[in-house]
C-alpha positions in Angstrom: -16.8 14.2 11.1 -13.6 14.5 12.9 -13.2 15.9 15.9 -10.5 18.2 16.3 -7.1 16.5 18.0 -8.4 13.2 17.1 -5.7 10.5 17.3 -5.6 6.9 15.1 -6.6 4.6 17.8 -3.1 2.4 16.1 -0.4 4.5 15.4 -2.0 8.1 17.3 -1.0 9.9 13.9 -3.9 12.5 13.3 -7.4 10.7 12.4 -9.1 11.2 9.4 -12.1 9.3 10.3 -14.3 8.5 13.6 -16.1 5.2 13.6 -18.6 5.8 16.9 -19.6 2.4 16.2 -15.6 1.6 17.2 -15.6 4.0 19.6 -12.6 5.4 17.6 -10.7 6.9 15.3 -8.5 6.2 12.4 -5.9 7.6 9.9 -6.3 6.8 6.2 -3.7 3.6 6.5 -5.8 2.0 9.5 -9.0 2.7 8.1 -8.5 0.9 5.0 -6.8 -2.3 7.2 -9.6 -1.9 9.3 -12.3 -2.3 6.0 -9.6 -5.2 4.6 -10.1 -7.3 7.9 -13.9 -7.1 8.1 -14.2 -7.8 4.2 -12.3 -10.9 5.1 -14.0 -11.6 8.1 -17.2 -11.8 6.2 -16.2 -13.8 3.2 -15.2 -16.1 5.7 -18.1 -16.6 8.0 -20.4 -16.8 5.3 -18.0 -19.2 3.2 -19.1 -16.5 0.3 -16.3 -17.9 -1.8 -14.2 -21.4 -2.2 -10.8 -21.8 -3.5 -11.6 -22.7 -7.0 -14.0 -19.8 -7.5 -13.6 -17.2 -10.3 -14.6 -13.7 -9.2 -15.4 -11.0 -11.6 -14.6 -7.4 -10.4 -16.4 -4.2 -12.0 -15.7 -0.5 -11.0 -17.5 2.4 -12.3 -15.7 5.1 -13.1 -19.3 7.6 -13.2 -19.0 10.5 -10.9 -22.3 8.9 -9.3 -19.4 6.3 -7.8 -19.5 6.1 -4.3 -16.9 3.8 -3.2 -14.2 1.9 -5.4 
């Protein structure tokens, strides 16, 4: 939940989200950079995948479907 007023931390356009964790808040645009940099972060730290790998991507479209 939002708290009413809330700023993006980035751009201090109205927040859609509140990461306590962060201690902040983000709009929909610097969320979704926010989840691209730690995916990447990951992948990398872990060395999950090389150059030459082939990666196979499946999304359900079931209502049960929590996150694309």
């Amino acid at each position: 939940m939002v708290a009413v007023g809330s700023k993006c931390r980035v751009c201090k356009e109205p927040a859609i989200i509140d990461l306590p964790r962060h201690n902040a808040h983000f709009c929909a645009e610097h969320f979704l950079e926010l989840c691209r940099r730690q995916v990447v972060k990951a992948i990398e730290k872990f060395e999950m995948l090389t150059k030459d790998d082939r990666i196979l991507v499946a999304v359900s479209g079931g209502k049960d479907s929590l996150a694309v």
